[in-house]
C-alpha positions, 0 to 999 in steps of 0.5 A: 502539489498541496496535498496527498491524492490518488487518482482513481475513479469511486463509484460504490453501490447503496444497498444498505438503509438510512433512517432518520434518528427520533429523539436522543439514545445514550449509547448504552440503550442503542448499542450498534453491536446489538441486533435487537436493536437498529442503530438508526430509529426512524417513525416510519422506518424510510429506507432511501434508494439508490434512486431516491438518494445517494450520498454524495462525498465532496472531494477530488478523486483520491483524497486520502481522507475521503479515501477512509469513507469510500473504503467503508463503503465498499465494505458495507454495500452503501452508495457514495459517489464522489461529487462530479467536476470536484475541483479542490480550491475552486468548488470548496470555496463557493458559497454552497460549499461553506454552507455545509462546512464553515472552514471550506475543508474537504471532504463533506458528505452530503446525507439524507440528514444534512452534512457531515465534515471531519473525515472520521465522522464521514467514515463513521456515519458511512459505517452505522448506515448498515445495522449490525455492521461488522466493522463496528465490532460485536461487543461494547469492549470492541467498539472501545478498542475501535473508537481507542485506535481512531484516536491513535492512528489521527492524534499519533500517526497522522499528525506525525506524518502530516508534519513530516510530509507537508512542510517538504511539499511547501504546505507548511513552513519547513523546520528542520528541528520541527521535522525531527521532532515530529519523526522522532514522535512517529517513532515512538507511536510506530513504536507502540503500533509494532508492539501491539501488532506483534501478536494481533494480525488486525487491530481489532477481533479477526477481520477488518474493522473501520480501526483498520481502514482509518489506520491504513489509510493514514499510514499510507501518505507517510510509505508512498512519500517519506517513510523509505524502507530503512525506516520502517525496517524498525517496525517490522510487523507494522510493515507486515500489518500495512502490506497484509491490508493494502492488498485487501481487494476493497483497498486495493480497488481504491489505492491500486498499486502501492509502492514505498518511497525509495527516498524521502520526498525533497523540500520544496525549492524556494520561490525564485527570486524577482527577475531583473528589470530588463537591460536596454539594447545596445547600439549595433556599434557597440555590438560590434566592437564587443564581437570582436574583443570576444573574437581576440580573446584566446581560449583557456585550458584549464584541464578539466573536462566537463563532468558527464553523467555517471552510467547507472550501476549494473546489478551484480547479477547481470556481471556473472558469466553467461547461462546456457538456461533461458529463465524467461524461455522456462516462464514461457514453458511452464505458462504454456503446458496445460497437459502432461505436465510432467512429461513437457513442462518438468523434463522441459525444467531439467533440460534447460537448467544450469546448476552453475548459473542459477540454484534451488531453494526452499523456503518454509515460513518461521511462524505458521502457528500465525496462519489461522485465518485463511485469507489472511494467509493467502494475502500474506504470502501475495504480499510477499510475491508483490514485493518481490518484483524487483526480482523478477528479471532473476528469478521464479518461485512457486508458494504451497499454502498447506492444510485444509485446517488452520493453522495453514503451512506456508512453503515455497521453492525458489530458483534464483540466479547465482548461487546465492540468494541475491543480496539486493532481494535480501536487504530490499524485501523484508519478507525474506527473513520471516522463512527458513531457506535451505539450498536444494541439494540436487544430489538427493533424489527425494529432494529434486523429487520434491522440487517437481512436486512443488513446480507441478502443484502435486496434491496432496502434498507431503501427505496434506491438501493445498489450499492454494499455490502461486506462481511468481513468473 
């Protein structure tokens, strides 16, 4: 392994236009943000086709770094195709290669006007393809805080984790000292990131920016490898910020499922040491005689039995006596009732529930006044049920997104076996903190009424539309 990759297949449309420059513009007379002004001028006004010219990115399938100029792509309609039979250590190190980079680096772009190198210039370039792209911001003080962030997620936040990472994948001589170095500088950058992002939901504006791409993008080697969830317990809201992005549609086409590290990725073993040079057959004689010694000798007991693998604990949940309630025999009922829900699926519910085996629990989200923007409210709340998987075998929930104007209420109905909430759910999805959860007291008519409105998806509910529901099943 010598680097951090995903293994995806890229292909994205060119739909925008690429223009040639004509002379030099300062950015004060050729601001990106401005419409009356293009950010490429060109004599001619060329504008290259998707048969007449594609951008073609150099690197293996996954690169974390091309991964930044793939994503902007995806945002702002533009072609990039990854170069065909890309193999890293072999393509980069031909004389075509050097060509466009000296250091033999991926990625390169080849473009219209010749390569481009370094991974945030590509991203860049990709991004002022499009005239007035939104992921430049719309003012000069954004495209600032834009150009401020890139800086910071490459000079704070990748090149702590990349010294983190690395050394342990043998691509780095590893240091102890130097690797608690560079995790206490994460800390302190992580630190700042959680800050800031404890009253932004995106780095830059309301929507995502190329800020957030590239941060994304770095933060992502440092979750999947060594940056369990212990770790970042501490940074609550760049957790709640890192998931709210990688479930983008755009990022999670390129990234698919992402998963945080459990532990800390290992040190790379050391390289074995020579063999020895091989020892010289002995004579079929003395074969012999050893055979017998070895026969003579008698066996020694010294009491101890070889040690066996330890069985993997079982979860808590599953030592409670036996239900009388099927939980996947209710997934099954729920999932199969297209008509007179309430007369199948809902009394189907009362009748197979156990009160001793599992309990009801609402849950209403501690912060709605955040809940301003709509997709990002539906994307939060996905998050949350993404996280929850390690619960399935044990639970199923249904989230309410409330209001037809923000800010947008977040509420859910959970049932869980036991007659708690499992500990494992609280202590590995930190998303359950962030909601107030109240035990459903089923001796309350209006309550158990509210539990089949909530399973049934009634609107309106509690007097106000439902911009969306999800099931967790």
């Amino acid at each position: 392994m010598t680097g951090f990759s995903f293994d995806h297949q890229v292909s994205v449309e060119y739909k925008g236009g690429a223009e040639k420059r004509r002379g030099t513009t300062s950015l004060r007379q050729r601001p990106c943000f401005r419409k009356s002004t293009p950010i490429l001028n060109s004599a001619k006004a060329d504008v290259f086709s998707v048969k007449e010219m594609a951008l073609i990115l150099h690197a293996q399938k996954g690169n974390k770094n091309a991964t930044k100029a793939i994503i902007a792509a995806e945002y702002s309609g533009v072609q990039v195709e990854l170069a065909p039979n890309f193999t890293n250590g072999v393509s980069n190190k031909t004389p075509e290669f050097i060509k466009m980079n000296p250091l033999g680096k991926i990625p390169v772009l080849e473009t219209p006007d010749g390569p481009i190198f370094e991974s945030n210039a590509i991203a860049r370039y990709v991004t002022r393809v499009v005239p007035d792209n939104p992921l430049y911001g719309s003012s000069l003080i954004e495209y600032a805080h834009i150009e401020q962030w890139i800086d910071f997620s490459a000079t704070e936040i990748d090149e702590n984790i990349s010294k983190w990472f690395f050394p342990r994948i043998g691509s780095g001589v590893f240091l102890p000292l130097a690797e608690e170095a560079a995790i206490s500088q994460l800390k302190r950058s992580l630190g700042a990131l959680n800050t800031y992002l404890a009253s932004n939901t995106y780095l830059v504006g309301h929507a995502v920016t190329l800020a957030d791409i590239i941060m994304t993008c770095n933060l992502l080697p440092g979750f999947m490898r060594v940056m369990t969830k212990s770790f970042t317990a501490e940074f609550p809201h760049v957790e709640r910020y890192f998931w709210t992005m990688i479930n983008q549609p755009n990022f999670r086409k390129i990234f698919g499922e992402v998963k945080q590290a459990e532990k800390v990725f290992p040190v790379a073993s050391k390289k074995p040491s020579e063999p020895k040079e091989a020892a010289k057959p002995k004579p079929k004689e003395e074969l012999k005689k050893e055979a017998k010694k070895e026969q003579a000798k008698p066996k020694v007991d010294d009491g101890e039995e070889e040690e066996q693998p330890k069985p993997k604990p079982k979860n808590p949940l599953d030592l409670l006596p036996p239900s009388k309630m099927i939980l996947d025999d209710w997934k099954r009922l729920y999932s199969n009732t297209k008509t007179n829900f309430r007369e199948i699926a809902i009394k189907g519910f009362w009748d197979m529930y156990d009160p001793e085996g599992y309990s009801l629990w609402f849950c209403d989200y501690k912060y709605n006044d955040e809940n301003t923007v709509s997709f990002v409210t539906l994307n939060k709340v996905g998050g949350f049920l993404q996280r929850m998987d390690l619960a399935r075998k044990y639970a199923f929930g249904k989230m309410l997104v409330i209001g037809s104007e923000p800010p947008f209420k977040v509420k859910g109905l959970w049932l869980f076996r036991g007659q708690e909430i499992p500990q494992f759910v609280m202590d590995e999805c930190y998303d359950m903190e962030l909601y107030e959860w109240t035990k459903v007291d089923l001796s309350d008519e209006a309550q158990k009424e509210r539990v089949n409105q909530m399973i049934e998806d009634q609107e309106p509910f509690e007097g106000e539309a439902l911009l969306d529901a999800k099931c967790f099943k």
